[in-house]
C-alpha positions in Angstrom: -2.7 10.0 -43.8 -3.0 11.2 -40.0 -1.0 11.0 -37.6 -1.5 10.9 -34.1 0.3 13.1 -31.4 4.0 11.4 -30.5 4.4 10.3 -26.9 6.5 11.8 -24.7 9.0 9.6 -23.2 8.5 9.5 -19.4 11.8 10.5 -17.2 12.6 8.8 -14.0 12.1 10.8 -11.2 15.2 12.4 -9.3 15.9 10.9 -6.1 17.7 12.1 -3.3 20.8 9.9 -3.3 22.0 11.2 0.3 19.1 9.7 1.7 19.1 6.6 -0.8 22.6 5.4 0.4 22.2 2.6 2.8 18.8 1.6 1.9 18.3 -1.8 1.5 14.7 -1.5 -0.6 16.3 0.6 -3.5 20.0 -0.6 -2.9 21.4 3.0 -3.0 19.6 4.1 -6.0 17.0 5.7 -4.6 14.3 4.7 -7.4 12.6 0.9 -7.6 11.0 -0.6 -11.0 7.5 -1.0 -10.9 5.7 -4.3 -12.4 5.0 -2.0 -15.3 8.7 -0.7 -16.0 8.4 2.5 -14.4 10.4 4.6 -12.3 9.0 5.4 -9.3 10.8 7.2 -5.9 11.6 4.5 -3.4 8.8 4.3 -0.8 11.3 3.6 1.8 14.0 6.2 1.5 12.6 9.1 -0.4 10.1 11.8 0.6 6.7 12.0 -0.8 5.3 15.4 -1.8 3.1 15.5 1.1 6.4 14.4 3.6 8.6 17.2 2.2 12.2 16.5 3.6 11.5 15.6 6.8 12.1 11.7 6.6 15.3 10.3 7.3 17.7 7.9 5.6 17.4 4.1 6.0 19.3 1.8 8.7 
C-alpha cells in the first residue's frame, strides 16, 4: 500500500502585539481568521513584507 506524503500543519503567523494592542480589526491579537480557517496578519495593524516596520499602531 502507498502512502502519500503527510501534510504539514500550517503555523499562524507571529504578529507584532505592540502594534496589535488597540486595534479594533484584530481586537489586540494581531492575527484575523480567514473564511477558510486560516491565520493571516491583520491588514490593519501589522506590516506587510513590502511595508517593513514603518506602519504605526491603530487608534
Amino acid at each position: 500500500m502507498a502512502h502519500g506524503a503527510h501534510r504539514t500543519p500550517l503555523l499562524p503567523p507571529r504578529p507584532d502585539l505592540a502594534l496589535a494592542r488597540d486595534c479594533e480589526q484584530c481586537l489586540g491579537w494581531g492575527t484575523v481568521v480567514t473564511r477558510d480557517g486560516h491565520h493571516e496578519l491583520c491588514h490593519t495593524c501589522q506590516p506587510g513584507p513590502a511595508e517593513g516596520a514603518a506602519r504605526t499602531p491603530c487608534s
